[in-house]
C-alpha positions, 0 to 999 in steps of 0.5 A: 500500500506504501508505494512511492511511485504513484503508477504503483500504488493500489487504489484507494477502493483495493485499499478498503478491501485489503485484509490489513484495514478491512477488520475497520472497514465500516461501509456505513461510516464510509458512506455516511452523509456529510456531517451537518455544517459548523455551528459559528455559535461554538466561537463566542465565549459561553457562561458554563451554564450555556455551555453545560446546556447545548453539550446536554441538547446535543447528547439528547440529540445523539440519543436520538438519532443513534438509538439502536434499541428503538426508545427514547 
């Protein structure tokens, strides 16, 4: 896979299914969407109090939309 000469290497899609990287390879990951645009709000100085809240929404909305057993 570490080859100098680009003519050389393999590809990136043979370096997914090499036996070295594949035991990682999660097609779902790989494919994922884009993740969502930077929120700009994170730059200006918080109260701890702010912070502590949107840390808590974005747990809540992790929980949401990661949740493998199907309740809320």
């Amino acid at each position: 896979m570490l080859v100098i000469d680009p003519e050389q290497r393999i590809s990136v899609d043979d370096a997914l299914r090499h036996p070295y990287v594949n035991v990682w390879f999660d097609e779902a990951e790989v494919f994922a969407p884009p993740p969502r645009s930077y929120d700009h709000r994170l730059d200006i100085e918080q109260p701890v109090d702010a912070w502590k809240e949107m840390i808590f929404h974005e747990l809540q909305d992790y929980a949401r939309t990661h949740d493998i057993y199907g309740s809320v």
